[in-house]
Structures are given as structure tokens and as C-alpha cells.
C-alpha positions in Angstrom: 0.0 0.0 0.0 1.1 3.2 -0.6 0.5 6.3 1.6 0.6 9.2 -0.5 2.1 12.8 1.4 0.5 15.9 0.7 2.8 18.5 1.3 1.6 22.2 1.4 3.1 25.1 1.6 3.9 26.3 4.6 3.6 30.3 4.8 6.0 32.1 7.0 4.9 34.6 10.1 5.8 37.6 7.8 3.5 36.5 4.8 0.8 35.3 7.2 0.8 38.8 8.9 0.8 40.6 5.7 -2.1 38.5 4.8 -4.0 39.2 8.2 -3.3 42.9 7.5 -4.3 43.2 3.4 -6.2 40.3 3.2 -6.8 38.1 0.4 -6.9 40.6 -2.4 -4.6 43.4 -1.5 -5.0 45.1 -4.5 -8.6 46.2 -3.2 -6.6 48.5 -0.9 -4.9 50.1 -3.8 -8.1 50.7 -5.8 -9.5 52.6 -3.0 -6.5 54.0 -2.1 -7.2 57.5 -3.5 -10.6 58.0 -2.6 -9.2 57.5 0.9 -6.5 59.9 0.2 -9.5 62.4 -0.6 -11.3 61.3 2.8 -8.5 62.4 5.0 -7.6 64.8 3.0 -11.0 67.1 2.8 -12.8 65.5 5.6 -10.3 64.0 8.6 -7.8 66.2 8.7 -10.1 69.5 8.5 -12.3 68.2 11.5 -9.3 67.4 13.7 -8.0 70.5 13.1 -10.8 72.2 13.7 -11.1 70.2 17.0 -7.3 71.2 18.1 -8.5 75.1 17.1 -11.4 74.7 19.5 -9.1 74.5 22.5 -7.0 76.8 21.8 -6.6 80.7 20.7 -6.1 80.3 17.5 -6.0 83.5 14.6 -5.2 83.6 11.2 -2.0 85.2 9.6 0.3 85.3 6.7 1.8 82.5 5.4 4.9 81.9 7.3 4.3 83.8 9.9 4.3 82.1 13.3 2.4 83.4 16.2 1.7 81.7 19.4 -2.0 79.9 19.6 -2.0 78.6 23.3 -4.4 76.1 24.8 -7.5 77.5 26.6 -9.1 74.5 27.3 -13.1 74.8 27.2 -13.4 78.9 27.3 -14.5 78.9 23.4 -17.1 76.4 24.4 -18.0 78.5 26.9 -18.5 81.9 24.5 -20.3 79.5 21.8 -23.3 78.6 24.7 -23.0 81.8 26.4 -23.8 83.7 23.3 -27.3 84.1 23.0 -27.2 84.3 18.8 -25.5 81.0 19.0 -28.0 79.3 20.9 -30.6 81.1 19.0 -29.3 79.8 15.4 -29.4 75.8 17.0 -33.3 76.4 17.8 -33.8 77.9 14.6 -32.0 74.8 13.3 -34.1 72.1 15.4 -37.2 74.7 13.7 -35.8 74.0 10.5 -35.8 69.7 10.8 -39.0 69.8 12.4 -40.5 71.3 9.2 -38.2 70.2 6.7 -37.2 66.5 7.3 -41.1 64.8 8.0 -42.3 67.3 4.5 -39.2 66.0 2.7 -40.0 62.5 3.3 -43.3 62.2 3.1 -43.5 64.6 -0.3 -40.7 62.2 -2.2 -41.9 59.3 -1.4 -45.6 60.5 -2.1 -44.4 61.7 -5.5 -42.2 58.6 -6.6 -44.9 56.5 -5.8 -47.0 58.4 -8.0 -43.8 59.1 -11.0 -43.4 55.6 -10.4 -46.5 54.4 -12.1 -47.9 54.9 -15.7 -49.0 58.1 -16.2 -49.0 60.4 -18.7 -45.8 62.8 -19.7 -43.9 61.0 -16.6 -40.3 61.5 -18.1 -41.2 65.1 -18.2 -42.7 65.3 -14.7 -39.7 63.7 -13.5 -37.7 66.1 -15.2 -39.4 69.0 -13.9 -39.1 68.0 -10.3 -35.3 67.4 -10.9 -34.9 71.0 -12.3 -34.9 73.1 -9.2 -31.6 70.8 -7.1 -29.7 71.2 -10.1 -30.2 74.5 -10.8 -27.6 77.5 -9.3 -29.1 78.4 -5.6 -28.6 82.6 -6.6 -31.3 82.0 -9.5 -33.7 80.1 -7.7 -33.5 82.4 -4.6 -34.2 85.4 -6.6 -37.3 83.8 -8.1 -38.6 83.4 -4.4 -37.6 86.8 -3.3 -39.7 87.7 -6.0 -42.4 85.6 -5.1 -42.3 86.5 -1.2 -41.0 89.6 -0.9 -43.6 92.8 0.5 -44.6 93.4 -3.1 -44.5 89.8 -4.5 -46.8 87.6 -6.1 -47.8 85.7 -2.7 -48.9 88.6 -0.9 -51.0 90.0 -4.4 -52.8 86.4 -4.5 -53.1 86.5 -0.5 -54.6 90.0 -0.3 -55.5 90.9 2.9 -55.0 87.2 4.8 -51.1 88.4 3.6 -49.1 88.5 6.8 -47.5 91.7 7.9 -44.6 91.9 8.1 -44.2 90.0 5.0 -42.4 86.1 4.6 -38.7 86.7 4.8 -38.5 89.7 7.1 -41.7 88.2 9.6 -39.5 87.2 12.8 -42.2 83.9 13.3 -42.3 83.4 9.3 -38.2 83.0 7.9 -37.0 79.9 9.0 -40.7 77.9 8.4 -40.5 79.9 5.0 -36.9 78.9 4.2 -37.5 75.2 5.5 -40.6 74.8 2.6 -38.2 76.4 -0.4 -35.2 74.0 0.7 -37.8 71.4 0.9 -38.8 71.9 -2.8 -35.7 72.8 -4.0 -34.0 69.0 -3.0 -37.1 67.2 -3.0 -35.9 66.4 -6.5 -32.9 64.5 -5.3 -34.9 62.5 -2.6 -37.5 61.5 -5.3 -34.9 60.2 -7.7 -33.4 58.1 -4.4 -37.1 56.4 -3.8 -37.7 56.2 -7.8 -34.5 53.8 -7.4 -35.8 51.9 -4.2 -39.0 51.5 -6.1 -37.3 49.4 -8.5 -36.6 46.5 -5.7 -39.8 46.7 -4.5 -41.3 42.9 -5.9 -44.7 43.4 -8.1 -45.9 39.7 -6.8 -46.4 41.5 -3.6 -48.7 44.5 -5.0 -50.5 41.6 -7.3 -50.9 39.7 -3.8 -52.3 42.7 -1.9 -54.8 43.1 -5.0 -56.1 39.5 -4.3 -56.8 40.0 -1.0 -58.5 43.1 -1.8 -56.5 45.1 -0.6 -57.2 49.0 -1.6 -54.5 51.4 -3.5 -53.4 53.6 -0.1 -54.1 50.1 2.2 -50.8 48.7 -0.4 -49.3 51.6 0.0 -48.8 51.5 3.6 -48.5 47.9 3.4 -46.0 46.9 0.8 -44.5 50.0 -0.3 -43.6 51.9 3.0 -41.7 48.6 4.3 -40.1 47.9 0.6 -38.2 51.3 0.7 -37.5 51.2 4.2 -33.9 51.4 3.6 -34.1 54.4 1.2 -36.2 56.0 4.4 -33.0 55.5 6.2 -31.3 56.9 4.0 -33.2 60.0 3.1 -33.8 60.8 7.0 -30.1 60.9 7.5 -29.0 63.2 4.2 -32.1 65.5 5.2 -30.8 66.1 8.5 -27.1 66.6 7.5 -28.2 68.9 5.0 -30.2 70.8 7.0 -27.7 71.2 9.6 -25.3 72.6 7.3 -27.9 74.9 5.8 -26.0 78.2 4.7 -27.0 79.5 1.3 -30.6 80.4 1.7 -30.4 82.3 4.6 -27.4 83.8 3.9 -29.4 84.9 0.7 -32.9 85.1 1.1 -33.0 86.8 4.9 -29.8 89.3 4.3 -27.7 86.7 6.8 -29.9 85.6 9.4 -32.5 87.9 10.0 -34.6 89.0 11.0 -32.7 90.3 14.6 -31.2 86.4 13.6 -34.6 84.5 13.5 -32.7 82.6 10.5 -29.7 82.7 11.8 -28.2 79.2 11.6 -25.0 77.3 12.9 -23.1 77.6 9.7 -23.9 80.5 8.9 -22.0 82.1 12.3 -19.1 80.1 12.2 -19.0 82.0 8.7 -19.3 85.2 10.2 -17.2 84.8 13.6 -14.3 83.1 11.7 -14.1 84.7 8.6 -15.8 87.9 9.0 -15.0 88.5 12.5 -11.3 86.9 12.6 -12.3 84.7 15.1 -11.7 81.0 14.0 -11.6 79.3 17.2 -14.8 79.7 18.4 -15.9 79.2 14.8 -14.1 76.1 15.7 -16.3 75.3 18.9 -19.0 76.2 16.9 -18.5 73.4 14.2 -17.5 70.8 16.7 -21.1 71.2 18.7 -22.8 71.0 15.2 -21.1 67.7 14.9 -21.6 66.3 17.9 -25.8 67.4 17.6 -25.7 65.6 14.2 -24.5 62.7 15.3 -26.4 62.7 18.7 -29.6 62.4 16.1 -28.3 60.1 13.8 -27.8 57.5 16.6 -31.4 58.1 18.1 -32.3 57.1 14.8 -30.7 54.0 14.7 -31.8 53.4 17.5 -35.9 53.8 17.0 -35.6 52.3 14.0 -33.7 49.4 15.7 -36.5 48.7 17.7 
């Protein structure tokens, strides 16, 4: 009889590390080697530094100039929620999600359902509610201004239910009024995110619901709100970054913040305290707390929808 041997290879420690360490296909790591050369370099590196500038007093100067930027522990913290604007701009912000984030979800998904079947002159209703997230923010604005200002359209249609002071400059009115025209103005981009969750959503199920009798809104809540769950997820969380880092419309449509900074937002501030008023640091603070708040809600998320 004759005992045949197998002899394999043995692998030395170094190889086996390197294997442990790359893994099998190492040449993944050099495909995505330069989008995380991008990562670090326009998203890692700026937060840390912008955590180091938070504890200390830090200016800006010339290139090449060296000045001293010593630690002060929590003292910009301690401007940033002593200032009353500051804390004024995170309510206005909370203001904003509460209005934006539930319209922005229920309106795509409403509408994608709805582009999503066969209607008439869908590629051209899908179109038009791309239109307004690709188009330059400056243009759109001035169409609302337009639109809302004291002498706009609005107010002529409104007559004398108009409120006074008008949209944009009505302390109670700014933020809900810049919430609905961010609201349109992406709801474009959240559509085309449902139209693609659609797509995975099975047809057996909608032909099954029909069987049992099942009406069109009773399949909606049944089959479709569960199918896109995921794209929910997903929408939720881009809606409440964005809206955290809103900048452009109030810094537009309400003259930077106003009125007496009823529009005032987060971003907006750290603008205008580090750049405008050379104070990066608590700019700094400022970003770091915004941050922190983001994900603070993004985990609470998780978590409900977790359970």
C-alpha cells in the first residue's frame, strides 16, 4: 500500500501577517487607495484641526508667519453657549428639521410613488421636479424673493390674509418659509433616491395585496412603505445633515440671518465669527457642537428604527 504525502506550503509569520493585515486581495486596498486619500484629505484632517483650534486661541496670519496659539481648554465652548445668537441659530435649526425633514419624506416618497407608475408625460414630470436641485441656488432664490417679498406675487394672491410683516423679514415666518423652499428645492434628489428603491420593491407583492382586496393607499402602507425602508433610512439621514449645514438660503434670502437672527443658523456664524469677524476658534467650537448634535440624532435614529 502506498501512503501518499500531501505537502503544502507552509507560509512564513511575515506572509501570514501581511495576509491578516491586506487580506486576500490586496490590490482592493490600492483601488481605494485614492478615494481615501480624498477622505483624510478634505474631511479627517479639517475636523481634527478644527477640534485642536477649539481648545486653543487660535487667529489667522500670513503664510509663514508664526504666532503663538496657546491652549484655553473649554473657554471657546463656553462663549459659543454663552452667546445668545449661537443658541438662538441651533433652535432655529431644530425649527428647520422639524418642518423640513417629515415634509421632505413624506412629499418624495408620495411623489415617486406616483412618478413611479404609468401616467402620462412621466419623463417630463420627472424632469421637472429634478430641475430646481440642479439649478444655481442665486437664480432660484431670486425667483422666491420675488415671489415672497412685501410686493411679491404671494402677498397680491393673498390680499388681505397676507401677513405683515411679509415672509422673509416676519420674525415667526423666515425659518418655516426657508424650510418649505429647501424642501422643494431638493425634493428632487430624494424623489430620484425612492424612484431607485422602487425598482426592488417585488410586483408579486402588489398583485398579492390586490387578491386579498387590498385597496391602492391600504398597499401603500403595506407593501410600499416597508419595501423602501432602507431608502427611508437613507433620506432621514441626508435631510438632517443637510439641513444642519444649511447656509446659502439664509445667507441669501434673509440678508444673513435675519430677522434680529430668526434665521440665523450654525453655519452660517461660524461664517461670520471666523471669517468675517477673525475669530476662528470659536468658529471652531461652533463646528465641533454642530457635529456632535448631528450625530447625537443620527444615533437616536438607529436606535428607533432598531427597535
Amino acid at each position: 500500500m502506498t501512503t501518499v504525502v500531501s505537502h503544502r506550503p507552509q507560509t512564513t509569520g511575515r506572509r501570514g501577517l501581511a495576509s491578516r493585515i491586506l487580506g486576500r486581495q490586496p490590490e482592493g486596498i490600492v483601488l481605494s487607495l485614492p478615494y481615501a486619500v480624498f477622505i483624510v484629505a478634505l474631511y479627517a484632517y479639517p475636523l481634527g484641526l478644527a477640534v485642536w483650534m477649539s481648545f486653543h486661541h487660535y487667529i489667522f496670519t500670513a503664510p509663514g508667519v508664526s504666532v503663538p496659539r496657546p491652549w484655553v481648554g473649554l473657554d471657546n465652548y463656553k462663549e459659543v453657549l454663552g452667546d445668545p445668537a449661537l443658541r438662538q441659530s441651533f433652535l432655529n435649526i431644530v425649527i428647520f428639521l422639524i418642518i423640513n425633514v417629515p415634509l421632505t419624506v413624506a412629499l418624495s416618497l408620495l411623489l415617486a410613488t406616483a412618478l413611479n407608475a404609468a401616467i402620462p408625460f412621466r419623463t417630463f414630470f420627472r424632469t421637472s421636479y429634478f430641475v430646481p436641485y440642479v439649478t444655481a441656488s442665486v437664480a432660484v432664490v431670486g425667483v422666491w424673493l420675488f415671489l415672497f417679498n412685501s410686493d411679491g406675487l404671494i402677498n397680491k394672491l393673498l390680499g388681505p390674509l397676507a401677513p405683515d410683516p411679509s415672509w422673509l423679514i416676519n420674525e415667526r415666518l423666515a425659518m418655516p418659509s426657508i424650510a418649505f423652499y429647501v424642501t422643494w428645492k431638493q425634493l428632487g434628489f430624494f424623489i430620484l433616491l425612492y424612484l431607485a428603491a422602487l425598482q426592488n420593491v417585488s410586483k408579486e407583492l402588489y398583485e398579492a395585496a390586490a387578491v386579498d382586496g387590498a385597496s391602492r393607499w391600504r398597499s401603500f402602507w403595506a407593501v410600499t412603505v416597508p419595501g423602501v425602508r432602507p431608502a427611508t433610512t437613507l433620506v432621514l439621514l441626508l435631510a438632517i445633515i443637510t439641513g444642519a449645514n444649511l447656509f446659502t438660503e439664509p445667507y441669501l434670502m434673509t440678508n444673513g440671518g435675519g430677522p434680529n437672527g430668526k434665521s440665523a443658523t450654525p453655519v452660517l456664524l461660524m461664517y461670520q465669527k471666523g471669517i468675517e469677524q477673525g475669530h476662528p476658534d470659536v468658529a471652531a467650537a461652533i463646528g465641533v457642537l454642530l457635529v456632535i448634535g448631528v450625530l447625537i440624532i443620527a444615533g437616536i435614529q438607529r436606535l428607533v428604527e432598531r427597535d
